[in-house]
N, C-alpha and C positions, 0 to 999 in steps of 0.2 A: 652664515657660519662664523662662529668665532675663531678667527685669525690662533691665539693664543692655545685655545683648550680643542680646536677640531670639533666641539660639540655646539649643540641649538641651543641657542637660547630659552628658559619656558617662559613660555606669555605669561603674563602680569595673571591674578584672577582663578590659576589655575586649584581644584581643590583638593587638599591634601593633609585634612583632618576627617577621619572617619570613624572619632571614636562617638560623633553626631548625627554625621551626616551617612546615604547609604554608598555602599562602594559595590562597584562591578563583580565580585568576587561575592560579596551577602549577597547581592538581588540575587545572582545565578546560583551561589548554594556551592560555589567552586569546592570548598576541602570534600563537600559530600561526592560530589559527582566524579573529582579527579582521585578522590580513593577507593572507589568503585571496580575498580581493575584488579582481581585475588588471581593470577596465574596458578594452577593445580598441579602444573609438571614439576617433579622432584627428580634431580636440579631441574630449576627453573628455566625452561628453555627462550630464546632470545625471543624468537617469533610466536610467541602466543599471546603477547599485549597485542600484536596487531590483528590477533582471531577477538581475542575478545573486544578493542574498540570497534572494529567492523559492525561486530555484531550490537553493540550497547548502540553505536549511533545510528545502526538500522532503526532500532528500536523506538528511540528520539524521532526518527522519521515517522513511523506508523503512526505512532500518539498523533502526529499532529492531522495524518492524511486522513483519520479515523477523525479525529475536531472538526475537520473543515466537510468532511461527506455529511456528516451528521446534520453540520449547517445548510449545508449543500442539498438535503432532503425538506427540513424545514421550511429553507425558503421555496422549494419547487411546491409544498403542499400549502403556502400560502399565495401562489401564484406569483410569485418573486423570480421570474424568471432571468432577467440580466444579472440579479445578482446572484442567485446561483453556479450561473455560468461563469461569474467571476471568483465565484469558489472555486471552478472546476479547472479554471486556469492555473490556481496556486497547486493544487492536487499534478496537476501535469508536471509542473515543474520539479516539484518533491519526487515524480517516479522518476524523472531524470537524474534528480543525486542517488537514488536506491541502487538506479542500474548504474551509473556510471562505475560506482562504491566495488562493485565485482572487479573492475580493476586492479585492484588494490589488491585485496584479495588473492588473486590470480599472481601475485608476485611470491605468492605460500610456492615453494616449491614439492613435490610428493614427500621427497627425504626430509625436508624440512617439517612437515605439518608431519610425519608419521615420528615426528621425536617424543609429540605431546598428545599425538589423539588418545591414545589410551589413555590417557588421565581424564580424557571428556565422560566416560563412561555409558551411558544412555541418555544422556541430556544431547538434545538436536533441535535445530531450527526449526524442524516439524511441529515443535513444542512450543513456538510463539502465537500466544493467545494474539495478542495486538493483531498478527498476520490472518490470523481466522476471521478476528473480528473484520477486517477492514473486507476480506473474501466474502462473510455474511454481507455487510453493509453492499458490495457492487453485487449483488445475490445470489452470489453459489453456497445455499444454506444448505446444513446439512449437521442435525442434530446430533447424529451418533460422535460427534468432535469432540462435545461435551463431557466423553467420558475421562479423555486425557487430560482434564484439568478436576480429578475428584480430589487431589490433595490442595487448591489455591484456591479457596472460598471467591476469594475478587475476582478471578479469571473467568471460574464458573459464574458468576454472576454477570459479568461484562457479558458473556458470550452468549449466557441464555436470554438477556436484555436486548441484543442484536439480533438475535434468532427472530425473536417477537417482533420487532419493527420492520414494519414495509421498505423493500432492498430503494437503492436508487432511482430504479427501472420499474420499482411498482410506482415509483413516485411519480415520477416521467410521464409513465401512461396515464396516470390520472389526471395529470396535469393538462395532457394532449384531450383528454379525455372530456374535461371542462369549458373546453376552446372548440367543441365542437368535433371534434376528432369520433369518426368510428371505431374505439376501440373495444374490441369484444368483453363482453359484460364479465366474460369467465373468467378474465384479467384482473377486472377490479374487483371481484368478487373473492379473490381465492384463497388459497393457505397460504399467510405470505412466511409463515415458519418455513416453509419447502420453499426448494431451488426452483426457479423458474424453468419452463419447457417450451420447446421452440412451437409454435402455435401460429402456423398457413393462415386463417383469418385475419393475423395482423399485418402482417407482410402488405395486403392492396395498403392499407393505412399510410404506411411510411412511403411507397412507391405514391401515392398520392401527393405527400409531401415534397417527396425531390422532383417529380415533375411538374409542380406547381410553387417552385422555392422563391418567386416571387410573390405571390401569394401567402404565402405559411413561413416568411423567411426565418423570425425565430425559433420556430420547431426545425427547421431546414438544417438553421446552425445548432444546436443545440444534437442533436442526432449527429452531429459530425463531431460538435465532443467527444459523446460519448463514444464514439469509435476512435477516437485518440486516447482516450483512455483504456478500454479497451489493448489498442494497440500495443501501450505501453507496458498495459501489465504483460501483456506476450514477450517483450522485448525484456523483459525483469526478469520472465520464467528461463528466459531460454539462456540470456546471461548467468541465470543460475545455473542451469544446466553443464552449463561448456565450462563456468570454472569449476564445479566437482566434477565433472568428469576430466582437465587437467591436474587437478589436485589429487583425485585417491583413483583415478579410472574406473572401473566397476565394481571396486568393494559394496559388500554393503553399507547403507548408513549407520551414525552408530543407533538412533533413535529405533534403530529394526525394519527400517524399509529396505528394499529392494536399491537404492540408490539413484544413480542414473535413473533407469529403469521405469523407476517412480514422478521420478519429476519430468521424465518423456510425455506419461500419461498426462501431467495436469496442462499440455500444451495446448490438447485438445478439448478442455473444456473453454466453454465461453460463455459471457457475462445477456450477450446482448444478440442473439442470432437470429433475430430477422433484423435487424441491420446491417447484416452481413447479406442474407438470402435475398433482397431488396437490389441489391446491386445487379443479381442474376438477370430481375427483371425489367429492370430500368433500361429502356430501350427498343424495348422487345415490339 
């Protein structure tokens, strides 16, 4: 520390022409992405940059959880098995900033967010394609979603591109499938445009697996990912939950849902349930 001025000295080296070289602020696109914030309340109320970055860097998260499944399917359908599961590592970590992110959020007090919700109008989170896509990709498909993006050509095209590609879990199974695994032919045979259905045939498959997890250690761990993932997204749903229902209680959504109500229901769906059902019999 300099005695004199209180400040650091900068190291010799350091570079600070940038009308050649590239700067932190070009690579990331900063004037774009930091002017990306348009608040809609008139007047402008205090707490709505904090609704909208919430939301913009949710958004930043999807993209990437949606890059890395993508890869994350690829390499399972090349038999690239460890390295997939080092995809599924990064994916765990990223649902953890998503959920923690409600936090944040959760600091919107009712009086405070009803200064500006009317300015949202029917735009809702319901309405994140990124979020469908990533729900397609672990395999809760479901076509008729399509209809909500007939005005965003790229939306509808992302989602109908995801519809078509085999979810995570049809990946998995093939993969178990190749290795010798009894998995039922109706699995790898099927419509993978549609949401998977819970399917008693596969259930000895995995109970085979965990009771033999020396034997089959890869598929052993890999199956316990998946239910961390899984897990996670439960821990996401339900974080969402408890902060709209602190935040507006049981209004409706502005999107037109039921609210609450609505995102009750999607607690009970699940991605992966005979890895869940497996558990019953493990012991037995």
């Amino acid at each position: 520390m300099d005695d004199d001025t209180g400040t650091r000295p900068l190291e010799e080296g350091l570079v600070s022409d940038f009308g050649r070289n590239l700067s932190y602020g070009a690579y990331l696109h900063l004037p774009e992405l930091l002017s990306a914030q348009h608040p809609v309340s008139r007047p402008e109320h205090h707490d709505e940059l904090l609704f909208i970055v919430q939301h913009q860097t949710s958004e930043l998260w999807l993209k990437l959880v949606l890059h890395e499944l993508r890869a994350v399917c690829a390499r399972l359908a090349a038999d690239q098995l460890r390295p997939a599961l080092k995809g599924l590592a990064r994916v765990k970590h990223i649902q953890r900033q998503l959920t923690d992110q409600w936090s944040v959020l959760a600091t919107l007090t009712p009086s405070e967010y009803a200064e500006f919700r009317s300015f949202l109008g029917t735009s809702s989170g319901f309405q994140s394609f990124q979020y469908r896509a990533v729900e397609f990709a672990l395999g809760n498909k479901d076509a008729a979603m399509l209809q909500f993006f007939g005005d965003d050509d790229d939306a509808r095209a992302l989602l109908a591109d995801q519809l078509a590609r085999p979810s995570l879990y049809d990946e998995f199974l093939r993969h178990l499938a190749r290795h010798g695994h009894d998995v039922p032919t109706a699995l790898l045979e099927r419509d993978v445009t549609r949401a998977h259905v819970f399917t008693p045939d596969l259930v000895p498959v995995f109970r085979r697996v965990y009771e033999h997890a020396d034997e089959f250690w890869e598929a052993y761990e890999a199956c316990e990912e998946l239910v961390d993932l899984e897990d996670n997204v439960q821990q996401w749903r339900f974080r969402h939950l408890k902060t709209v229902e602190r935040v507006i209680g049981f209004k409706r959504g502005t999107g037109g849902s039921s609210g609450v109500g609505f995102l009750r229901k999607a607690l009970d769906l699940t991605f992966f349930p005979e890895l869940y059902a497996v558990r019953t019999e493990i012991g037995r």
